[in-house]
VEXDREN-2710 file (C-alpha; in Angstrom, 1 decimal):
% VEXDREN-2710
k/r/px/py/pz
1/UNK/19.2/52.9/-214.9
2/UNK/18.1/53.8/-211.3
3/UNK/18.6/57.4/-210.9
4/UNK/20.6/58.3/-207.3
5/UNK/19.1/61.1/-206.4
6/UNK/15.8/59.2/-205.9
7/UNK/15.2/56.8/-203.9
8/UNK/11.6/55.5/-204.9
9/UNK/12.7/52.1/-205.5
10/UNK/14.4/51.8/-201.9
11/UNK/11.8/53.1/-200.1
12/UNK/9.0/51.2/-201.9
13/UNK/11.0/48.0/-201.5
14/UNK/11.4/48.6/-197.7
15/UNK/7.8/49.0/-197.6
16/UNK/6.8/45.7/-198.9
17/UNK/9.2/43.9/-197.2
18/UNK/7.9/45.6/-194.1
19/UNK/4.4/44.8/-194.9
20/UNK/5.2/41.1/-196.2
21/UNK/7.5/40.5/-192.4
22/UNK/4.6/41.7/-190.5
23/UNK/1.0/40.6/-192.4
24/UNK/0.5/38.7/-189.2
25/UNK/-0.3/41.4/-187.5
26/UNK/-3.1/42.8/-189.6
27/UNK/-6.5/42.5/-188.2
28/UNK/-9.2/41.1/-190.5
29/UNK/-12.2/43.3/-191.2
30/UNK/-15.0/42.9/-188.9
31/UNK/-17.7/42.9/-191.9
32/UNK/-17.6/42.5/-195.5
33/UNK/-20.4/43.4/-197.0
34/UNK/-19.9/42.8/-200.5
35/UNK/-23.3/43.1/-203.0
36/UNK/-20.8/41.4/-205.8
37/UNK/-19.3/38.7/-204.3
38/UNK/-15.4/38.6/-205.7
39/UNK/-13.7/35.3/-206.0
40/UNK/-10.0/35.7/-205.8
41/UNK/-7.8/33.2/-206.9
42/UNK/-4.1/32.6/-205.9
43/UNK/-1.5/31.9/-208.5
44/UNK/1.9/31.2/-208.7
45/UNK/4.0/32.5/-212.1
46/UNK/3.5/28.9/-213.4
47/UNK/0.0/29.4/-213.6
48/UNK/0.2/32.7/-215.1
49/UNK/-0.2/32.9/-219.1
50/UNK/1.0/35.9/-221.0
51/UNK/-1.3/37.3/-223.5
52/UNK/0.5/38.3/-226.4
53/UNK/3.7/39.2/-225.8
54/UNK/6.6/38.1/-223.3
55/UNK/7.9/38.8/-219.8
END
């Protein structure tokens, strides 16, 4: 139950829709100068396994 008085949920959603409409118009970062190099991978909720438990 979403309580009335706050609006958290609003506000939080408005900000990721915001940032999601406008990622364009981030600027990459000059330099990355990583000493571990991190490997991020993409997945979509098909790819996703649940480790013990459900959704």
């Amino acid at each position: 139950m979403v309580d009335p008085a706050h609006q958290h949920i609003t506000i939080m959603q408005e900000l990721g829709e915001n940032i999601a409409n406008h990622a364009d118009d981030f600027l990459s970062p000059k330099k990355m100068d990583l000493k571990n190099k991190i490997n991020f991978t993409i997945l979509t909720p098909q790819d996703m396994i649940v480790d013990g438990g459900g959704i």
